[in-house]
C-alpha positions as CSV (number, residue, x, y, z in Angstrom):
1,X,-34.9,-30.4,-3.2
2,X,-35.9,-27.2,-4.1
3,X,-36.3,-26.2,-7.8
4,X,-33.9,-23.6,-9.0
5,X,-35.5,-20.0,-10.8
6,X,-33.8,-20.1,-14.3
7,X,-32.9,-16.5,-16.4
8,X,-31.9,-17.1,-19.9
9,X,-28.8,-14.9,-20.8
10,X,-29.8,-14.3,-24.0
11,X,-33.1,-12.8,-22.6
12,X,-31.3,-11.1,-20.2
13,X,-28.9,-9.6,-23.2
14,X,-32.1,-8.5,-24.7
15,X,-33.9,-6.9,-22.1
16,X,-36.8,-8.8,-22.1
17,X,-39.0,-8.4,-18.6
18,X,-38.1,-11.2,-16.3
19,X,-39.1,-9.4,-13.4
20,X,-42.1,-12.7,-12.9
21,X,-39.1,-14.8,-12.6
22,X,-37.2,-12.6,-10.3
23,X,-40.3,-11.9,-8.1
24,X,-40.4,-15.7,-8.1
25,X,-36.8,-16.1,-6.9
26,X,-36.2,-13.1,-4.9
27,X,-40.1,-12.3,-3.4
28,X,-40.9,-13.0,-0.1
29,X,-42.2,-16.3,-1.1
30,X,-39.1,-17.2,-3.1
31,X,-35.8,-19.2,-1.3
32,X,-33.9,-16.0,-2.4
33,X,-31.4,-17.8,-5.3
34,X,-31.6,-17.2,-9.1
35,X,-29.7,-19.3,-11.9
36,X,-28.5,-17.5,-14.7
37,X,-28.7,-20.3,-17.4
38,X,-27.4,-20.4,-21.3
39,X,-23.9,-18.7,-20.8
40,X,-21.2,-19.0,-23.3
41,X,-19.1,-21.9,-23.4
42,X,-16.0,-19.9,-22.1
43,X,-17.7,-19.5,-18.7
44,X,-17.3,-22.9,-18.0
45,X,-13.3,-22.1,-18.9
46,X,-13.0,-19.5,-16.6
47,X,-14.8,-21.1,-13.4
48,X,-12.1,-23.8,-14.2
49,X,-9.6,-22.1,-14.0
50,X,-10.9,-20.2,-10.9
51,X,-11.4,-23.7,-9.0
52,X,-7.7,-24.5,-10.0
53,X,-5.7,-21.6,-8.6
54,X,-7.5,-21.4,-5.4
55,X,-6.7,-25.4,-4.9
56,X,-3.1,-25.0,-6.3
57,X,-3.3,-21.9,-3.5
58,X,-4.1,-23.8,-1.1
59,X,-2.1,-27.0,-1.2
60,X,1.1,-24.5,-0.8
61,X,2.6,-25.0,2.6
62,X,1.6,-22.7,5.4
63,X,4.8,-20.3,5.5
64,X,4.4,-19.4,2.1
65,X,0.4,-18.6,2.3
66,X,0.9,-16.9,5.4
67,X,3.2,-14.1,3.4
68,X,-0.3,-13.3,2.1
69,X,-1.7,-12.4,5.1
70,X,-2.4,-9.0,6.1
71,X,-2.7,-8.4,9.4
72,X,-5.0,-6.7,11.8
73,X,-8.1,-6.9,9.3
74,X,-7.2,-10.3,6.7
75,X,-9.9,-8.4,4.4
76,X,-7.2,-8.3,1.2
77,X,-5.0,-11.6,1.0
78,X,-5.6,-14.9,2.6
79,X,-7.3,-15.6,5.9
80,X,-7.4,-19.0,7.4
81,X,-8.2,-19.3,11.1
82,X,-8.6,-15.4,12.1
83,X,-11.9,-15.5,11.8
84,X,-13.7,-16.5,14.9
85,X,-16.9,-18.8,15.1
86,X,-19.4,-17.1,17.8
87,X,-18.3,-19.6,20.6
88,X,-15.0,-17.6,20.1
89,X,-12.9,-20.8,18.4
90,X,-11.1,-20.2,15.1
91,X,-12.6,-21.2,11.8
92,X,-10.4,-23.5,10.3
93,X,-13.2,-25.0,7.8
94,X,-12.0,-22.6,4.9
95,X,-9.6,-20.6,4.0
96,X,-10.6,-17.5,2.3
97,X,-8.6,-15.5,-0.3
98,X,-10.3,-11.8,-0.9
99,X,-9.6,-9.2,-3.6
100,X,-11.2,-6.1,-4.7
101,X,-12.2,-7.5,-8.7
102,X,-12.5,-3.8,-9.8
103,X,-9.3,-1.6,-8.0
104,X,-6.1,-2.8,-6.5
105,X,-5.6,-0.3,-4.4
106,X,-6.8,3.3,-2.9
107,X,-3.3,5.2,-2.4
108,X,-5.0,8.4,-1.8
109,X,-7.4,7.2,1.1
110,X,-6.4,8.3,4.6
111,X,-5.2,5.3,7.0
112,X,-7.9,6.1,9.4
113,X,-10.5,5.7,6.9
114,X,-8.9,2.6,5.8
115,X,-8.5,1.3,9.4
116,X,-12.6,1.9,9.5
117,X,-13.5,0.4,6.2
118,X,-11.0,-2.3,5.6
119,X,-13.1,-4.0,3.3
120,X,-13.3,-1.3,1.2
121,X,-10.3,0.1,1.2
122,X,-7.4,-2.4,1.4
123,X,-4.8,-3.3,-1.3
124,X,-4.7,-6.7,-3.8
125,X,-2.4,-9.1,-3.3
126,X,-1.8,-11.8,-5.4
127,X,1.1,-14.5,-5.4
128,X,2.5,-13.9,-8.5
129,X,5.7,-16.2,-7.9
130,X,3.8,-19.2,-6.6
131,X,1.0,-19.6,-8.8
132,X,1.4,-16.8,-11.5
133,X,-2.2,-17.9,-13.0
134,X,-3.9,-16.7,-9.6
135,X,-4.4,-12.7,-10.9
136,X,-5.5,-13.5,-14.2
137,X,-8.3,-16.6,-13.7
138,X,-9.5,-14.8,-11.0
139,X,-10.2,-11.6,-12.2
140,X,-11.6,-12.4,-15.9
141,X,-14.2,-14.0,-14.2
142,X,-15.1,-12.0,-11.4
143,X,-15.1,-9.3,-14.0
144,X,-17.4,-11.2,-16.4
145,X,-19.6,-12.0,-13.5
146,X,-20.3,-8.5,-12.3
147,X,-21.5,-8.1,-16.1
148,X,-23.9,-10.8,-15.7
149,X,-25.1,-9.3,-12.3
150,X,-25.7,-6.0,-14.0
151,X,-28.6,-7.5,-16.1
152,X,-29.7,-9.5,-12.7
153,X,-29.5,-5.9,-11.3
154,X,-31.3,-4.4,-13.6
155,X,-34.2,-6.9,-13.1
156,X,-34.5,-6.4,-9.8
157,X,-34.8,-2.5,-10.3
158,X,-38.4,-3.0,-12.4
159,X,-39.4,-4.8,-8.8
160,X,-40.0,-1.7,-7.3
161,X,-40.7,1.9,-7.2
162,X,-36.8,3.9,-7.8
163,X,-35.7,6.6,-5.7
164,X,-36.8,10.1,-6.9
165,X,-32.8,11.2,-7.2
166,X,-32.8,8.6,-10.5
167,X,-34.2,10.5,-13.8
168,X,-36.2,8.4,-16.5
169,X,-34.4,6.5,-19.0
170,X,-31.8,6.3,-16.1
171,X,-30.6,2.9,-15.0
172,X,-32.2,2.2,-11.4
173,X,-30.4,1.7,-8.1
174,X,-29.6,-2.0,-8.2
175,X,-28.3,-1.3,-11.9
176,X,-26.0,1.9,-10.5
177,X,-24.5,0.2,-8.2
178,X,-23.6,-3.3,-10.0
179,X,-22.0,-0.9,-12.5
180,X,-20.5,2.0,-10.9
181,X,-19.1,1.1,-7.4
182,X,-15.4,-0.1,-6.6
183,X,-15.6,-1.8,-3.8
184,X,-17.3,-5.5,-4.7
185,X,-15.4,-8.1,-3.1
186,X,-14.4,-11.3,-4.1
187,X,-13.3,-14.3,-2.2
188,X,-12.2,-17.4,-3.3
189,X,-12.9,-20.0,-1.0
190,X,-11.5,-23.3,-0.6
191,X,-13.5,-26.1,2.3
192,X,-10.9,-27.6,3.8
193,X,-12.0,-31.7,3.4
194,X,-14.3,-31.9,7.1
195,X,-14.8,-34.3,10.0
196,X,-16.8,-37.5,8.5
197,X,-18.9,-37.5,11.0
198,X,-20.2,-33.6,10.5
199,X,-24.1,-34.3,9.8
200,X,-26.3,-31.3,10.8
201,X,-27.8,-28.5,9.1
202,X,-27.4,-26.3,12.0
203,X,-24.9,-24.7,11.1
204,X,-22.5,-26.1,13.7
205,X,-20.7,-29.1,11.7
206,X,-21.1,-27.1,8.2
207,X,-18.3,-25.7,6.0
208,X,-19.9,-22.3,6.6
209,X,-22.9,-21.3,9.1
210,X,-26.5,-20.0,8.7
211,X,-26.4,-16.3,7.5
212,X,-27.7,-13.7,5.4
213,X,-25.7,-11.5,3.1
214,X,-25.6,-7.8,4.0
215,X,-24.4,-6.8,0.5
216,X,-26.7,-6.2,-2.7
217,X,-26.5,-9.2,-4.8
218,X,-24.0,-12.0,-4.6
219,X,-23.3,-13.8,-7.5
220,X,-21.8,-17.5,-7.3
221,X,-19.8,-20.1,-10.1
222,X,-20.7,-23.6,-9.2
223,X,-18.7,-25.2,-6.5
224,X,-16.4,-27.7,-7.2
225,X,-15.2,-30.7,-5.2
226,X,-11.7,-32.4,-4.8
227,X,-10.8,-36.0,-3.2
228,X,-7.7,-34.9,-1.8
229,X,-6.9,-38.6,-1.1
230,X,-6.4,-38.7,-4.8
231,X,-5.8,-35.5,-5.6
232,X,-8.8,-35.6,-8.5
233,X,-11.6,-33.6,-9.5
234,X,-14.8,-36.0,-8.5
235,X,-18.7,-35.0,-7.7
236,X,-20.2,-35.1,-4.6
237,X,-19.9,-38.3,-2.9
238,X,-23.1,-36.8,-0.7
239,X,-26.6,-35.8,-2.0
240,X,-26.8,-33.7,1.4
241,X,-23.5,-32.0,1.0
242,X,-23.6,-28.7,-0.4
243,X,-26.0,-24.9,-0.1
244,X,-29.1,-25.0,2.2
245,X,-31.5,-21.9,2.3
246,X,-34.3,-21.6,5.2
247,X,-37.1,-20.4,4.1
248,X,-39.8,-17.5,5.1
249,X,-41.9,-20.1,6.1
250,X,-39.1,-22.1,8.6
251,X,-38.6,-24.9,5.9
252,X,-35.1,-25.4,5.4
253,X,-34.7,-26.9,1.9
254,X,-31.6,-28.0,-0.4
255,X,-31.9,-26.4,-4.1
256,X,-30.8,-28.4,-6.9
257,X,-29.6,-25.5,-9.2
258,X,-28.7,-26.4,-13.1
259,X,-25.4,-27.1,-13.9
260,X,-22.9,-24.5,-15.1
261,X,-25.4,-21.8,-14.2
262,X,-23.9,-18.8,-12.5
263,X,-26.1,-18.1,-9.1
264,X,-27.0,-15.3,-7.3
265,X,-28.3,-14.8,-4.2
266,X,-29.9,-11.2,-3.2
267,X,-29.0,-9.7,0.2
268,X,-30.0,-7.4,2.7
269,X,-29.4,-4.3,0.9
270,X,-31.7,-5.3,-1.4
271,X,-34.3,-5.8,1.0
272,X,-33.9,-2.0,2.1
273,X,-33.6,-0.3,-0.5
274,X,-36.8,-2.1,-2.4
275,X,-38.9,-1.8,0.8
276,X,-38.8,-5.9,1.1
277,X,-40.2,-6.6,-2.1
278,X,-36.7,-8.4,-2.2
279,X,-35.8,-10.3,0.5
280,X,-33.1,-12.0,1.6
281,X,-32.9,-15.9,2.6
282,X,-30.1,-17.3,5.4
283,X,-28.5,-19.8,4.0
284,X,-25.6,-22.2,5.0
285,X,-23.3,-25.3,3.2
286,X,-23.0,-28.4,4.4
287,X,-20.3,-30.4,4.5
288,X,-20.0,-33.9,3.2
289,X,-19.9,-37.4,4.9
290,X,-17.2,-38.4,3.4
291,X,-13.2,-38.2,4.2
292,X,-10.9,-36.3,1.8
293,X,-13.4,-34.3,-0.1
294,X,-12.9,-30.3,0.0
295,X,-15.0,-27.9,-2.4
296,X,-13.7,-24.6,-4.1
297,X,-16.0,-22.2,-5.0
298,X,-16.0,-18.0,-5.5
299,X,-18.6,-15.6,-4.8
300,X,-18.9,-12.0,-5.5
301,X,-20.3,-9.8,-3.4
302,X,-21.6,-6.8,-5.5
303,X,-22.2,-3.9,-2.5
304,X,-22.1,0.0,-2.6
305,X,-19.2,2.2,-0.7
306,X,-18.9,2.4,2.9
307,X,-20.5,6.2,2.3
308,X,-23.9,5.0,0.4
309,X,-26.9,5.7,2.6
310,X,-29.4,3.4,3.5
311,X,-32.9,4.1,3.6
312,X,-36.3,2.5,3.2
313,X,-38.7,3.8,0.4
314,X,-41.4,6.6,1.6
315,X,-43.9,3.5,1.2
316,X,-42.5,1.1,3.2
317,X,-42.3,0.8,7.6
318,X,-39.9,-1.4,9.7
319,X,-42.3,-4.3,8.8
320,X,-40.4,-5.1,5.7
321,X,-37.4,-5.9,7.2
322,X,-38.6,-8.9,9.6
323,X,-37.8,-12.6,8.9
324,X,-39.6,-14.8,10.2
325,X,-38.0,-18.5,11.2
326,X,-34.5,-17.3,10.8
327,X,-31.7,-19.7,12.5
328,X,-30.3,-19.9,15.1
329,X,-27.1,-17.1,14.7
330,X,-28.5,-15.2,12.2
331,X,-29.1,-11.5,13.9
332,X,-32.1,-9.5,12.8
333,X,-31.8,-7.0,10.1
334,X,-34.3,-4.8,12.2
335,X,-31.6,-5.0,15.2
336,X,-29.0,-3.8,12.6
337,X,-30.5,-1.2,9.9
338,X,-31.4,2.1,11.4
339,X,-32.7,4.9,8.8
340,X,-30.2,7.0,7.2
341,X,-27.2,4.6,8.3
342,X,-24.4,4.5,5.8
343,X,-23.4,0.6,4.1
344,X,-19.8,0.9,6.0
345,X,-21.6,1.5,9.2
346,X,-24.1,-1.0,8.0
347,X,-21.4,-3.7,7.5
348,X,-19.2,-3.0,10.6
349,X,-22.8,-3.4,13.1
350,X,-23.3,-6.8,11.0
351,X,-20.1,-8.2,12.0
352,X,-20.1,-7.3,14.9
353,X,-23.4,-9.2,15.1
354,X,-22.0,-12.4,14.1
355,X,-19.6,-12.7,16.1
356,X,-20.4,-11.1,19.5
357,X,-18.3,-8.5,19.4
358,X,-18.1,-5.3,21.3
């Protein structure tokens, strides 16, 4: 297993340089995953009560989920089965539930910009009848953890060389963003219990394939698993089951993370705007051997708006953005980024990369 780079909250609270341990995590020779360590008590609360809305979510029958669908994009709402695996078959491993955790809603924006930028731009909706809970749990944390991932954020910004736009004293681009942009997205995730035979780390049997995140940071509350035979809270009932990263050197390795740590995992945005002195990791989770057993879980994926431009630092070349070893799926970022391209346009060529579309 791999060992887990811990940040102490409290030293995070009090500014103290951390940017060793970041480097550690984050550098080209880290597996690209942090643990935020020491958080209050009422964390643990709130990831609780996270893992219990998306499950009582979930176990409602099909008719009444699918009123929360919304159709052509399933970026706002829940999504189970639209999204399409690169062999062109439906995922039904997971069912997803996303939200914007800062804005419900962007009544002003035109339709055609929406239509563009779904992820950005579409409207909350929660099922307030059929588990009233679902708003609330999910949004005090997501809110608590973007103010975690501004002090990650802000650790990462003494990494590297900020733009000249950003004024001393001024918090640095990582920081700016975490802070100031309304269009993170959050997704509740619950892994549908698998085949018992699944067993590979390709990718292909897992509750979610090799990839990298395109976002900035994505932070992560400890996954929790469910025997749905029993309908209990239990652990893993396999030491192979759960997040795999794949190296810069080809080794694909397990990390053993602390418990009730919050995680985060930095992504290809990162890796541009710091000229790759952050860099991203593909990772994937693997499903258990076992029958029954599903897994909740939430990440938040902290990202700029669709018009933020991308660029490279003046120091940096193409170089940085090459990834050696990556699996098989994962497309390029050099295929993807080209200078000055904005993160909407960034995100819509990166899905269309994963899943072969035109």
């Amino acid at each position: 297993m791999a060992q887990v780079v811990e940040l102490s909250y409290k030293d995070l609270c009090n500014n103290i340089d951390l940017s060793d341990q970041v480097r550690q995590a984050f550098g080209k020779d880290g597996i690209g995953l942090l643990a935020v360590t020491g958080l209050p008590e009422t964390y643990v609360d709130m990831c609780n009560a996270v893992h219990h809305v998306i499950r009582k979510f979930a176990a409602l029958p099909k008719e009444t989920k699918d009123k929360f669908e919304i159709p052509p994009f399933y970026q706002r709402g829940w999504d189970h089965g639209h999204e399409l695996m690169k062999d062109g078959h439906p995922d039904l491993s997971k069912g997803s539930y996303y939200f914007n955790p800062v804005k419900d809603s962007f009544p002003d924006v035109e339709k055609s910009l929406v239509e563009k930028y779904p992820t950005f731009y579409g409207d909350n909706i929660f099922p307030y009848d059929d588990v009233p809970d679902f708003e609330a749990a999910v949004k005090r944390c997501s809110k608590y953890m973007q103010e975690v991932a501004k002090l990650v954020a802000r650790q990462c910004d003494k990494i590297f060389p900020q733009p000249k736009s950003i004024g001393s004293g001024e918090p640095g681009i990582c920081e700016q963003i975490v802070k100031n942009s309304k269009h993170h997205a959050c997704r509740g995730l619950y892994y549908f219990p698998a085949n018992e035979t699944s067993d590979s780390t390709s990718g292909e049997d897992g509750w979610c394939g090799w990839h990298n995140d395109h976002c900035l940071l994505t932070g992560l509350i400890p996954g929790q698993f469910y025997n749905e035979m029993t309908g209990k809270v239990c652990e893993s009932p396999d030491p192979k089951a759960g997040l795999y990263v794949c190296t810069r050197s080809g080794e694909v390795m397990k990390p053993n993370p602390p418990k009730n740590a919050m995680l985060f995992q930095i992504g290809e945005t990162a890796q541009i705007l710091s000229g790759g002195e952050l860099c991203a990791t593909p990772h994937m989770v693997h499903a258990p051997h076992a029958k029954g057993i599903a897994r909740t879980t939430m990440p938040l994926f902290l990202e700029p708006g669709h018009d933020f431009v991308m660029s490279l630092p003046q120091f940096a070349s193409m170089d940085v953005l090459s990834c050696p070893h990556l699996p098989q799926g994962v497309p390029t970022l050099n295929s993807r980024f080209s200078p000055n391209i904005t993160f909407g346009d960034f995100g819509n060529v990166t899905f269309k990369a994963y899943y072969n579309l035109k």
